[in-house]
C-alpha positions in Angstrom: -8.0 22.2 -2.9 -4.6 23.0 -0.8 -4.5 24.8 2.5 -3.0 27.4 0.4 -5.4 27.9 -2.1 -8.1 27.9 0.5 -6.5 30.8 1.9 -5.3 32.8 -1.2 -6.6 36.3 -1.0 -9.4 35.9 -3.5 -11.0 33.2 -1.5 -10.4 35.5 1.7 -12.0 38.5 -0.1 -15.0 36.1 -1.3 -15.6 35.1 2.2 -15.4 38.5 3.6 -18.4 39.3 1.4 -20.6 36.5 3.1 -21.8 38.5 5.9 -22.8 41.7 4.6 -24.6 39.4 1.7 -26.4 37.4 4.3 -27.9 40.7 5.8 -29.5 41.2 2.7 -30.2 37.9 0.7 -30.0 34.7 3.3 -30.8 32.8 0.2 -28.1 34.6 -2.1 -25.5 33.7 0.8 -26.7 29.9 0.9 -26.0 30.0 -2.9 -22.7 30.9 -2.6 -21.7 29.0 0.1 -23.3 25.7 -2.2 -21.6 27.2 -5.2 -18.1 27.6 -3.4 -18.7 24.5 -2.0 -18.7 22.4 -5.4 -15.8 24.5 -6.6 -13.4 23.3 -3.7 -14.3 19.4 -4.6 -13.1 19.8 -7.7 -9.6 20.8 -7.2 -6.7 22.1 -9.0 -4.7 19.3 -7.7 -2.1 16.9 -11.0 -5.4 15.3 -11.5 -7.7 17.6 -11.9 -6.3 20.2 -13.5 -6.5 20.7 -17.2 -5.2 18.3 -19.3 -1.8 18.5 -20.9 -1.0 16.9 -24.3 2.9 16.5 -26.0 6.2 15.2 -24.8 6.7 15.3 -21.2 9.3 13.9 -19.3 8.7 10.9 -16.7 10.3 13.4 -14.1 7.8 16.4 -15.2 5.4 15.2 -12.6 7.7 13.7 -9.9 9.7 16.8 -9.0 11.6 16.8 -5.6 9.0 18.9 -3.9 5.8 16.9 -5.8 7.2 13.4 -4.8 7.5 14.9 -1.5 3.8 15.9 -1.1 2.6 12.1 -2.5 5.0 10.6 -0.1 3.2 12.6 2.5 -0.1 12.2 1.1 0.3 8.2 1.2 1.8 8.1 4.3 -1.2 9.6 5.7 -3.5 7.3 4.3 -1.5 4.3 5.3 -1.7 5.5 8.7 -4.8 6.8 9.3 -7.2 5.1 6.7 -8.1 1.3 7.8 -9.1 0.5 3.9 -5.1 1.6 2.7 -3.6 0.2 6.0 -5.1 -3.1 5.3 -4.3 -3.1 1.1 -1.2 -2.3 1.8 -0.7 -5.1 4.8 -1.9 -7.7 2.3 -0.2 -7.6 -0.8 3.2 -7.5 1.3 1.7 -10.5 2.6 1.5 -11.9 -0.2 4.0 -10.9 -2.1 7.0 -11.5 0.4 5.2 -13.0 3.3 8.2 -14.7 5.4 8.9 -17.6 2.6 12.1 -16.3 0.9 14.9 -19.3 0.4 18.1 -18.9 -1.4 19.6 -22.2 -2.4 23.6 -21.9 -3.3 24.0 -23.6 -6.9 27.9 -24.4 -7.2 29.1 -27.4 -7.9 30.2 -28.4 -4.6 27.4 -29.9 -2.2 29.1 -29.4 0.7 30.4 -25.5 -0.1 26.6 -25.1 -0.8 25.7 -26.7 2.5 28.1 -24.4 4.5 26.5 -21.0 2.6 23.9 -21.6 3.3 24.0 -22.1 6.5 26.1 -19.5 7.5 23.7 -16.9 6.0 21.1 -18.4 8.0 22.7 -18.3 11.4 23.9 -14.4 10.5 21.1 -13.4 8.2 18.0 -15.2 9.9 18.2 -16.5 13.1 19.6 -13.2 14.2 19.1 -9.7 13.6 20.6 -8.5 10.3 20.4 -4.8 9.3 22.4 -2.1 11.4 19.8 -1.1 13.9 19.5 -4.6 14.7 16.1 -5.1 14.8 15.2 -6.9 12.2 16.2 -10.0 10.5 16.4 -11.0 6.6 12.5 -11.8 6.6 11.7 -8.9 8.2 13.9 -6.4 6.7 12.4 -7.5 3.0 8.9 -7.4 4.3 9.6 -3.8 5.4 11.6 -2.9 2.5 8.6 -4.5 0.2 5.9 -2.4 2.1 7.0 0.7 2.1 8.3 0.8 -1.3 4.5 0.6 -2.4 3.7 3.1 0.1 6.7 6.0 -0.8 7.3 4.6 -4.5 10.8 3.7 -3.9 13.3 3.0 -0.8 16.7 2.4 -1.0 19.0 -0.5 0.7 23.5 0.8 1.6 25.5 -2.7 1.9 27.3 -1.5 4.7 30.2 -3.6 6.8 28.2 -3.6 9.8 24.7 -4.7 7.6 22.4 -3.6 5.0 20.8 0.0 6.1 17.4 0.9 4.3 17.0 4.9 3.5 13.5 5.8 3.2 12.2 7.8 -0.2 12.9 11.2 1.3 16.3 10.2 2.4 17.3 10.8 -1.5 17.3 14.1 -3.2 19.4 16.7 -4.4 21.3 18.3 -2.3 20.0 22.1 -1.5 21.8 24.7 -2.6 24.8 22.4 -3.9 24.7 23.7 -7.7 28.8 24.6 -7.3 30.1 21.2 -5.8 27.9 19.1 -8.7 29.4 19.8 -11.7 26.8 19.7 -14.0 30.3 19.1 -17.3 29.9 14.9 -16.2 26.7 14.3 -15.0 23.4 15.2 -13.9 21.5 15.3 -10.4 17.7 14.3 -10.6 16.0 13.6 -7.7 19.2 12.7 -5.7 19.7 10.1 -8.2 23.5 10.7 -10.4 23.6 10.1 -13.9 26.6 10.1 -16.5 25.7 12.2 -19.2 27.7 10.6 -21.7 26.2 6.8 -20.8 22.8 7.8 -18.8 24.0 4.9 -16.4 22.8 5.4 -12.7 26.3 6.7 -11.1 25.4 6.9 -7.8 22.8 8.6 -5.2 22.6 12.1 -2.3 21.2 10.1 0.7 21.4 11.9 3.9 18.6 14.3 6.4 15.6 15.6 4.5 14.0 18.9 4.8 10.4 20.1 3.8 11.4 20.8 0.6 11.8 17.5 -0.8 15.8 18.2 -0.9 18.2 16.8 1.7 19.9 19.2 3.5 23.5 20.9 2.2 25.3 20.0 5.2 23.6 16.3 5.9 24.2 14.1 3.3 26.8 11.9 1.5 27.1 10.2 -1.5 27.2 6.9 -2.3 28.6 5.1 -5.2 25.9 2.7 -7.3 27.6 -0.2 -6.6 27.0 -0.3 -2.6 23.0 1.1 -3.2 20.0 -1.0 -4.1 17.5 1.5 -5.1 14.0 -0.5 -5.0 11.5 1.0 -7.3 9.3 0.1 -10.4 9.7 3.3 -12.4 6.6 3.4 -14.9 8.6 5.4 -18.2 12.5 4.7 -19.1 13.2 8.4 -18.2 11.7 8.1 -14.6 14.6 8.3 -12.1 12.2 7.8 -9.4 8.9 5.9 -8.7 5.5 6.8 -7.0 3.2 5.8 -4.7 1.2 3.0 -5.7 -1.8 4.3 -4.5 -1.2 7.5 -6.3 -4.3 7.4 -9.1 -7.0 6.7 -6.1 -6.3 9.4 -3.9 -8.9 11.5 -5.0 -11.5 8.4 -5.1 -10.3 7.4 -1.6 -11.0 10.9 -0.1 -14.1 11.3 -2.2 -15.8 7.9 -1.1 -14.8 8.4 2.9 -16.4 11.5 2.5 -19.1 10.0 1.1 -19.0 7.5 4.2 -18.6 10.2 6.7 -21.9 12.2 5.5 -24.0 8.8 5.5 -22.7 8.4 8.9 -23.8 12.0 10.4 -26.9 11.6 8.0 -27.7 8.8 10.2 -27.0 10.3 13.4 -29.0 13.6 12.6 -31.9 11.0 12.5 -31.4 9.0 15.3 -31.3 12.4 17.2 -34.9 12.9 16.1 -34.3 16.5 15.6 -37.1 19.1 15.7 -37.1 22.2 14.3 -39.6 25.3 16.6 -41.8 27.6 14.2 -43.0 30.5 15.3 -45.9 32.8 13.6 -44.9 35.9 15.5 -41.5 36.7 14.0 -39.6 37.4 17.2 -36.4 35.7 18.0 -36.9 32.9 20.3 -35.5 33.1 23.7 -35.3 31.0 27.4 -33.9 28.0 27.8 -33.0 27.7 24.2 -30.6 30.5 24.2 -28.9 28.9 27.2 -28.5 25.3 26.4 -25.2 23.5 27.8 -24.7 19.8 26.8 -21.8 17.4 27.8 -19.9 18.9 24.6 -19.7 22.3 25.8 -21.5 25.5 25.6 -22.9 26.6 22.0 -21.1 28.0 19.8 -20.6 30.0 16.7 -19.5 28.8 12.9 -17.1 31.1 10.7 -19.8 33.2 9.7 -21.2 34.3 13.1 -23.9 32.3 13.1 -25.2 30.4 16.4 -24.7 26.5 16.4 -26.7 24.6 19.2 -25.6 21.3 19.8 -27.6 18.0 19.2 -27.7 14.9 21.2 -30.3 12.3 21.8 -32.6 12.7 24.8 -32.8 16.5 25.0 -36.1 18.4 26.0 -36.9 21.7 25.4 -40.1 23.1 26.8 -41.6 25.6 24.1 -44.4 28.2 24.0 -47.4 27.1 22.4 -49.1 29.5 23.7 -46.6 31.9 21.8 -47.5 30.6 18.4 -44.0 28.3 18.1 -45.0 24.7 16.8 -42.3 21.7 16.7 -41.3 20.3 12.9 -39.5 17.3 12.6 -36.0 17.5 10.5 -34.6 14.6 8.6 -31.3 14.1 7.3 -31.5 12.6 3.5 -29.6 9.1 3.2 -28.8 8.0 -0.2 -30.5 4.4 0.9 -30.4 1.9 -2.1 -27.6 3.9 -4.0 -25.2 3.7 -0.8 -24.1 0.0 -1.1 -23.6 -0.2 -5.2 -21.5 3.3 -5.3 -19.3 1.8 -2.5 -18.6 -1.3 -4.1 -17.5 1.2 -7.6 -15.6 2.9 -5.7 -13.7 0.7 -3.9 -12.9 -1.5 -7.8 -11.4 1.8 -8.9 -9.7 2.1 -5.8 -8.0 -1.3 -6.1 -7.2 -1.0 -9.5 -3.6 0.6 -9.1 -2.9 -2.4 -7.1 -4.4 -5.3 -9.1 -6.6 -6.2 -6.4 -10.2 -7.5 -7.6 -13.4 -6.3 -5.8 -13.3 -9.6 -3.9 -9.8 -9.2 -2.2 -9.9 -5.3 -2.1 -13.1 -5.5 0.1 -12.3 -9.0 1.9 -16.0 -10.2 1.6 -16.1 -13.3 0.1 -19.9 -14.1 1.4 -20.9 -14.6 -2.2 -17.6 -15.8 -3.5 -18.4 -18.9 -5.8 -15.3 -21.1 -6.7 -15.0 -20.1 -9.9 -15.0 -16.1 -9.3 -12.4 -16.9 -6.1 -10.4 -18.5 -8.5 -10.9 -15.6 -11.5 -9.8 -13.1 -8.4 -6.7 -14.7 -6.9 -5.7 -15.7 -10.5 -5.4 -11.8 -11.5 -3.8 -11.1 -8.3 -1.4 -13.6 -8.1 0.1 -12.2 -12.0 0.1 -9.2 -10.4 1.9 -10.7 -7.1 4.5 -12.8 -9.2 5.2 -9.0 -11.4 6.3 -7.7 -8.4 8.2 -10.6 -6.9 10.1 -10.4 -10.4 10.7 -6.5 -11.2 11.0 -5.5 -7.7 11.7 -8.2 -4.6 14.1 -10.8 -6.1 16.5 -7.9 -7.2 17.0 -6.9 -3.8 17.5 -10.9 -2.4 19.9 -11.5 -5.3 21.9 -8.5 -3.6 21.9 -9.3 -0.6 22.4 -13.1 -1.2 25.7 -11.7 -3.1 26.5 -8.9 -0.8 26.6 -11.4 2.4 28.7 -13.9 0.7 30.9 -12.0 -1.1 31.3 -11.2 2.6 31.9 -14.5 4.3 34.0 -15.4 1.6 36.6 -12.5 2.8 36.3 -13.3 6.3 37.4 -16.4 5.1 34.6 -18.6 6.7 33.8 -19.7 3.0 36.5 -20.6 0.5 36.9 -18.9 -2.8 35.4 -20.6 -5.8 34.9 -19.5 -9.6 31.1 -20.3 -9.2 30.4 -18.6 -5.6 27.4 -16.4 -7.4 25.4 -19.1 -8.9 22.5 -19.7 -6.8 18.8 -20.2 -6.7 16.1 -17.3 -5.3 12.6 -19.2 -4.1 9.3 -16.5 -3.3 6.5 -16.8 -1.7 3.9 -19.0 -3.2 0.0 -19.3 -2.8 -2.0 -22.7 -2.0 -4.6 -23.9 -4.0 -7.9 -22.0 -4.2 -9.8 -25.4 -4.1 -7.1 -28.0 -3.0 -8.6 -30.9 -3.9 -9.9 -29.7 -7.6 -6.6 -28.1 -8.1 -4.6 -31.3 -7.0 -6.7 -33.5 -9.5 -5.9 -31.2 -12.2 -2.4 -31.4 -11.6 -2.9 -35.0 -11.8 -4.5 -35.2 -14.4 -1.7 -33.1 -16.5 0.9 -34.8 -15.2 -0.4 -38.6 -15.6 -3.0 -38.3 -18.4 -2.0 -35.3 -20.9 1.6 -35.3 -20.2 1.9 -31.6 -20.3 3.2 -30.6 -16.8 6.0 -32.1 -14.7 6.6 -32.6 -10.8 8.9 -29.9 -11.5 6.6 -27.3 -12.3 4.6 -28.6 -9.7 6.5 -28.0 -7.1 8.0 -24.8 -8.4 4.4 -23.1 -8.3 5.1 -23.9 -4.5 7.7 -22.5 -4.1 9.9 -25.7 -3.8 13.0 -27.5 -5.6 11.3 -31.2 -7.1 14.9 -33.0 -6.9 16.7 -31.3 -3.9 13.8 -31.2 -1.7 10.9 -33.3 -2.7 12.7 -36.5 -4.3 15.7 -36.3 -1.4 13.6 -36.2 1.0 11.1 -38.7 -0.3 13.9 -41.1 -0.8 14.9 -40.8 2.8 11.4 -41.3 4.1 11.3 -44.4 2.1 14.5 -45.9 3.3 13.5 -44.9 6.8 10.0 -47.0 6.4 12.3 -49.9 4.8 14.3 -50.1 7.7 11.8 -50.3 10.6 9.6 -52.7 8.8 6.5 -50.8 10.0 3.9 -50.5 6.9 1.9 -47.4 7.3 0.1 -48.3 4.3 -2.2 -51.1 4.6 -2.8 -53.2 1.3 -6.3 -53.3 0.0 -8.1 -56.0 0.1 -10.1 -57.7 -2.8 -13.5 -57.2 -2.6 -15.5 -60.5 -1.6 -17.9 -61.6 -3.7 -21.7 -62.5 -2.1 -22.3 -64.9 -5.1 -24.5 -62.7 -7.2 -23.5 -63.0 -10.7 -22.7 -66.8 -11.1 
């Protein structure tokens, strides 16, 4: 339940009703605190509110001010929650890592040569965005990362270098309805669309405010053709995406909590609390009433009701004499059920992101080959989805954008064919290097059904510009210096047996 909802003036009236009911009926007022209780876990929140059936529009759900609030929602996970941090750390890891080579294609060798190394030396070896803090590597690792964490993020080809807008950075601007004139095209999310075509026209980037709108007075716009917008909508009439993580934010918050309450179970315990009876009704009094610890004085819940607090090594000196005997108080754990619900929890928690139970969790104590292999196997589709739909878009555009560039600046001639190049992704080693190597061997040599081609393109390398070349220039190099690095084998002598 919201902050809001928590304070709507129902809930206020409900509460106000606590105290004179405790007076009463304790036992009526622990009832209703149990029953409110359950009612604020189950929420009124997109999903868990009742379910709606019939046509609905991908946008229905992600309106400016709702996309705001899962932006914000995700954002705090990422930051504060190790288990998101870490997911999110890992697949743009994997997915981009720092691996990302662009090979020009033209029909000249030694144009290709030069493009290439002129967007090294201004793309790589140097910082390449407009804050100038980050190079190509980095800027796509970044761009990668928080695109799963806000849903989208957008990239301006500026003069000066690419500048990355963040998810709230986009929106429509507030209180604009006379300057977009709704005759041409429409305004959803920030995003411009011709309403004769539905083609993306152009996007509102510019200073959010908490509305999920950018401000009236702080934003321009920006023609389609100079905007990457980096997103994986899930519907064709979607003009934004979501938060990956999205689905399991309700199984997130619900299992931490679950964490948090075996935590102070087992801290209750260790405290060895005791509870003092006493057979003569009165209120008890003396040093009780007056306890101090490190954490303060005592103090009172929102009920008025008298909280002492608990640490390990306390003594209190009772009356016995006054009929008050000590009872022991134990928190209940959840013992054998702890371990299995956390592992449930934490599949349906990786689910949005394709991650198995072995990768989500990082515990691979009783990984056996074959399930490692099952588990990077369904991550790595999932990995090279992503790489396809999402990352080489944006490294096409920039490849493009920067040569398109150099080729104005007139450090690269002009030539029909200056586009055609070659993007090469991250790839993965072997699972199990040396079964995976015989395998490959065993295609390639025995079945004939793979080639080094495919080979090496699962690694993310070109067979004839980089393996062959460069095998052919080892070779002549081994020629020429008459060294052999490869001793011949020797024929096994015989002892005489056999004769």
């Amino acid at each position: 339940m919201s902050g809001g909802e928590r304070n709507s003036f129902w809930d206020r009236m409900s509460r106000s009703m606590d105290g004179p009911v405790s007076v009463l009926s304790p036992r009526l007022a622990r009832a209703r605190q149990a029953h409110r209780f359950a009612y604020e876990v189950l929420d009124r929140s997109r999903l868990r509110k009742k379910r709606i059936y019939g046509p609905r529009a991908g946008d229905r759900d992600l309106s400016e001010s709702t996309l705001d609030e899962l932006r914000q929602i995700a954002r705090d996970l990422s930051n504060n929650n190790p288990l998101v941090k870490g997911l999110f750390r890992k697949l743009a890891t994997n997915i981009v890592g720092t691996s990302t080579r662009i090979q020009s294609r033209t029909e000249d060798k030694g144009w290709n040569e030069a493009a290439e190394q002129a967007v090294k030396t201004e793309m790589v070896e140097q910082p390449c965005d407009v804050t100038g803090r980050f190079n190509f590597h980095a800027y796509i690792h970044k761009c990668d990362y928080r695109f799963m964490q806000d849903g989208d993020i957008f990239t301006l080809l500026t003069d000066e270098g690419p500048q990355a807008f963040q998810g709230e950075c986009c929106g429509t601007p507030y209180g604009s309805k006379i300057e977009i004139d709704p005759q041409f095209y429409d305004v959803v999310n920030g995003v411009a669309f011709s309403k004769q075509t539905g083609r993306v026209l152009g996007y509102y980037l510019g200073k959010p405010n908490k509305w999920g709108y950018v401000q009236p007075t702080g934003y321009q716009k920006y023609p389609a053709e100079i905007v990457h917008h980096m997103f994986d909508p899930e519907r064709f009439d979607c003009s934004r995406g979501e938060p990956m993580l999205t689905s399991a934010v309700v199984y997130i918050d619900l299992l931490f909590g679950y964490v948090d309450a075996e935590v102070v179970a087992a801290k209750v315990n260790a405290c060895f609390p005791l509870k003092v009876k006493t057979y003569t009704g009165a209120g008890l009094t003396g040093s009780l009433g007056g306890m101090k610890t490190t954490e303060g004085d005592n103090k009172e819940d929102g009920y008025g009701r008298r909280m002492v607090r608990m640490e390990p090594g306390q003594i209190w000196e009772g009356d016995s004499a006054g009929g008050e005997e000590l009872d022991v108080l134990g928190a209940a754990r959840p013992a054998q059920a702890f371990d299995p619900f956390v592992m449930r929890m934490l599949m349906f928690i990786g689910s949005p992101l394709c991650l198995p139970l072995m990768l989500t969790t990082g515990d691979f104590s009783n990984a056996t080959f074959m399930n490692g292999r099952f588990a990077y196997n369904e991550a790595r589709a999932f990995w090279r989805d992503q790489q396809e739909l999402v990352v080489r878009p944006l490294v096409r555009r920039l490849w493009l954008w920067k040569i398109r560039q150099l080729i104005d600046r007139k450090v690269l001639t002009e030539r029909k064919d200056w586009t055609a190049h070659q993007v090469y992704l991250k790839r993965w080693p072997y699972v199990d290097p040396y079964r995976e190597a015989q395998a490959d061997k065993i295609e390639l040599l025995d079945n004939l059904t793979t080639t080094r081609t495919d080979i090496a393109a699962r690694q993310g390398r070109d067979w004839s510009e980089e393996i062959l070349a460069q095998r052919i220039k080892e070779e002549k190099e081994i020629a020429e210096s008459g060294v052999v690095l490869t001793p011949q084998k020797q024929a096994p002598q015989s002892n005489g047996e056999g004769k």
